[in-house]
C-alpha positions as semicolon CSV with decimal commas, in nm:
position;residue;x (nm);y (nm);z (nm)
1;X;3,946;15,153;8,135
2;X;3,831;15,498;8,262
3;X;3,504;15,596;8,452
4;X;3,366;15,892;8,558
5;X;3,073;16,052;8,724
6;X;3,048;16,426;8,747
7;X;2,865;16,677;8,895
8;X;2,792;16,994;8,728
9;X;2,778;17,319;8,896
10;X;2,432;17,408;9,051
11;X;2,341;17,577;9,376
12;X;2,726;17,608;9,415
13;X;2,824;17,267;9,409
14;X;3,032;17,068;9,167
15;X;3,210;16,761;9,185
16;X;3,392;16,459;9,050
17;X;3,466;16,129;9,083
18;X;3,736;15,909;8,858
19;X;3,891;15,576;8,835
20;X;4,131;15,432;8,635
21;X;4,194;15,052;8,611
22;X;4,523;14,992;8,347
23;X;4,819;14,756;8,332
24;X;5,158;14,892;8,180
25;X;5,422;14,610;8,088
26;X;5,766;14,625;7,974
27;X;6,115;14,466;7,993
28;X;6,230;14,808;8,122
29;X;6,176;15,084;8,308
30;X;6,417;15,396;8,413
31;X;6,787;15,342;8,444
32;X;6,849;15,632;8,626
33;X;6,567;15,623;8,892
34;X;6,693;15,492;9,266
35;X;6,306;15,589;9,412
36;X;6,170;15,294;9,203
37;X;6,413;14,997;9,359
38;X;6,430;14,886;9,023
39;X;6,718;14,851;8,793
40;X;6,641;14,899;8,404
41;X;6,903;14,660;8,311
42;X;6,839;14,308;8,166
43;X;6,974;14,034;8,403
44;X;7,071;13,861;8,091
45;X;7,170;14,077;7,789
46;X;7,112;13,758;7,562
47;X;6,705;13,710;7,673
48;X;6,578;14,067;7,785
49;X;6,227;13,952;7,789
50;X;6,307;13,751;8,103
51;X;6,240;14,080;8,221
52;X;5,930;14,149;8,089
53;X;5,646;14,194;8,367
54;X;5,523;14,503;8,558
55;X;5,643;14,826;8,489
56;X;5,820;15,045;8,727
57;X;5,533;15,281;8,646
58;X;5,275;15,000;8,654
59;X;4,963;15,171;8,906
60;X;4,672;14,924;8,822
61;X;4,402;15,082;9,041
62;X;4,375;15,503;9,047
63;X;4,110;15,655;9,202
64;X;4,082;16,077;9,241
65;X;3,824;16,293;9,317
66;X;3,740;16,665;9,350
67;X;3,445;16,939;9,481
68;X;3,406;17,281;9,475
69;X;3,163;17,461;9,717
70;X;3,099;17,797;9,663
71;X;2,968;17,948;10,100
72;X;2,664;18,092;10,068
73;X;2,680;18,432;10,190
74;X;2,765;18,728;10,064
75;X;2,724;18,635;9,682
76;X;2,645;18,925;9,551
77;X;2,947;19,080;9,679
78;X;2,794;19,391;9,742
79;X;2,964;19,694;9,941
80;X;3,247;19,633;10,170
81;X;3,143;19,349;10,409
82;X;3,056;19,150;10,070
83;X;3,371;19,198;9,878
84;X;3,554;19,087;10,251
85;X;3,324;18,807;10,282
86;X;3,169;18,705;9,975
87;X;3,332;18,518;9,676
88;X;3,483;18,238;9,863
89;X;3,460;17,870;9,806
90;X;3,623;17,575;9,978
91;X;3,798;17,300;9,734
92;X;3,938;16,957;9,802
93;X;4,072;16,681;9,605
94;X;4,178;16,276;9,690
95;X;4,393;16,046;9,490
96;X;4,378;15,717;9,595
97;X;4,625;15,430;9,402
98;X;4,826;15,123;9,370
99;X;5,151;15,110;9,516
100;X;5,464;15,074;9,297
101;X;5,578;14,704;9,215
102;X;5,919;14,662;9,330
103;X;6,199;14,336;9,177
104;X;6,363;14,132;9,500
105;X;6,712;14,154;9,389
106;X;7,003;13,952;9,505
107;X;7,217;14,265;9,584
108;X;7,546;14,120;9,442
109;X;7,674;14,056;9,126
110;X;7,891;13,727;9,038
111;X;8,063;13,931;8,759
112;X;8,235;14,153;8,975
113;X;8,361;14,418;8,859
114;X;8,402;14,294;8,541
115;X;8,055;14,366;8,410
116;X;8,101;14,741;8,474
117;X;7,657;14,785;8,533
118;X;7,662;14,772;8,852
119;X;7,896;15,062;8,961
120;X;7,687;15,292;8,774
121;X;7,307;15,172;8,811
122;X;7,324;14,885;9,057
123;X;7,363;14,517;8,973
124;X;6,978;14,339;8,809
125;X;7,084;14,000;8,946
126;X;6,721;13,829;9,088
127;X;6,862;13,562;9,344
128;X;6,806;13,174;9,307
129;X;6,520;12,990;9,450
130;X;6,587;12,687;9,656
131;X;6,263;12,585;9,739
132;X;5,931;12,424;9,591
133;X;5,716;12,663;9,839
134;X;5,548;12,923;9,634
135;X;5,725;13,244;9,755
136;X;5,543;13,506;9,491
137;X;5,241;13,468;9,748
138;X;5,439;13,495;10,056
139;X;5,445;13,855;10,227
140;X;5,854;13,991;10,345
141;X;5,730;13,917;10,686
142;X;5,646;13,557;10,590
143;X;5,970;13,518;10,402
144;X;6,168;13,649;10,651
145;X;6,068;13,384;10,927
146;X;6,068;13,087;10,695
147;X;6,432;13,173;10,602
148;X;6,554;13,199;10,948
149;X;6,389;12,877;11,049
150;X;6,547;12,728;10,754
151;X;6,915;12,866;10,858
152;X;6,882;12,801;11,216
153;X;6,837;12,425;11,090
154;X;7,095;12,430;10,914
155;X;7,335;12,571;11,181
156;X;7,189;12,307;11,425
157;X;7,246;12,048;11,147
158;X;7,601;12,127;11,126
159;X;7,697;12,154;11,467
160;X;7,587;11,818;11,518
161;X;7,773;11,640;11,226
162;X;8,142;11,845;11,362
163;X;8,090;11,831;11,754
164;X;8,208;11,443;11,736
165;X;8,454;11,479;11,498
166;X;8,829;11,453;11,628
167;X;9,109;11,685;11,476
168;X;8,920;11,713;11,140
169;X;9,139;11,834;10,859
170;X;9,018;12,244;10,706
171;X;8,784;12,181;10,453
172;X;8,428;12,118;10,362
173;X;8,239;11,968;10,622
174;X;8,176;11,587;10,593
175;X;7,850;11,426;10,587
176;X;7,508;11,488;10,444
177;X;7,459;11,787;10,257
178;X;7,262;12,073;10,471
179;X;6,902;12,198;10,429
180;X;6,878;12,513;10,191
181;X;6,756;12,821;10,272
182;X;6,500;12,966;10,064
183;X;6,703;13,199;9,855
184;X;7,106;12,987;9,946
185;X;7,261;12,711;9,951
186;X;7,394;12,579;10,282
187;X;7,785;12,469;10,305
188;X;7,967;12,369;10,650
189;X;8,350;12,456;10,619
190;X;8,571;12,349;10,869
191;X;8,885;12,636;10,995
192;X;9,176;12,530;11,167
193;X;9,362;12,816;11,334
194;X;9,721;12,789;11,235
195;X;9,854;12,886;11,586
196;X;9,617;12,704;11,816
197;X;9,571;12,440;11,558
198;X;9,147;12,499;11,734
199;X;8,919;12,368;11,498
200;X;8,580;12,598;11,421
201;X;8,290;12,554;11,207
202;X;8,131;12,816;10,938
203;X;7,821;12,784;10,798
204;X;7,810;12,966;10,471
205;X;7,498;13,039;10,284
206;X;7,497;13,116;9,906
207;X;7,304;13,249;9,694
208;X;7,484;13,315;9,359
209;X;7,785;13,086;9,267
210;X;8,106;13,238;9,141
């Protein structure tokens, strides 16, 4: 859709006013285009319209405007003080618009190396959900603290299965399995240091499996 209201020159005065309201949908955008965050390449090859949703170049709302204003003196431009001073006009222009959609991406591959994409455009891997909580409404602020709540639980959860444990063998860590993180799974391993035969606990978090 496309609107406009226009003023037409008179008593040196014109202007313009426009607005633009459009949706642009695809299953890819630019390879080759870091600025965007995105990454034009289908997280799965075998169903590319998984990745079908806003463009990269998606800008619902655009809004622009423009004047001209021819100053009043001097219009006739006659004789030297009205060639310097006559003639001139001040001009300005506004674009207002939507800010570019961006993908959360997982920022690792499982693959490896052995898909070959992402050492040349970046890896399209979206991470796992691990939660029933509605996160496309949540802003990076709001995800940010609810993930660090839900590690620092699971930390806490952890430490307080392996502090009574005696001389546990290295492995996984017994006991109930540990509160996910929004975007991981969490995993207590237990580490035995072969020299001190000390006993340590790690808390890995997950997002992708292998």
């Amino acid at each position: 859709m496309q609107a406009s209201l226009e003023k037409r020159l008179s008593r040196g005065f014109s202007s313009g006013v426009h607005y633009t309201y459009s949706s642009f949908i695809d299953t890819a955008s630019e390879i080759f285009n870091p600025s965007s965050g995105e990454v034009a390449v289908s997280q799965d090859s075998f169903n590319r319209n998984s990745d079908r949703a806003r463009s990269t170049y998606d800008r619902p709302h655009r809004l622009t405007g423009n004047f001209v204003y021819e100053l009043p003196w001097h219009q006739n431009q006659q004789g030297f003080t009205g060639h310097l001073l006559g003639g001139w006009q001040i001009n300005g222009f506004f674009t207002f618009q939507s800010g570019a959609p961006f993908t959360v991406l997982n920022g690792s591959d499982p693959a490896g190396a052995l898909s070959g994409i992402n050492t040349l455009v970046g890896d399209a891997i979206r991470p796992n959900v691990y939660t029933n909580l509605d996160v496309s409404k949540m802003s990076v602020g709001q995800l940010q603290a609810i993930d660090q709540g839900l590690r620092a639980q699971a930390i806490a959860q952890a430490q307080a299965i392996f502090a009574p444990l005696v001389n546990p063998p290295a492995g996984p860590l017994p006991g109930p399995a540990l509160p996910n993180t929004l975007f991981t799974v969490s995993r207590g391993r237990i580490v035995v240091n072969t020299t001190t035969g000390a006993r340590s606990l790690v808390v890995d978090f997950i997002g992708l499996p292998s």
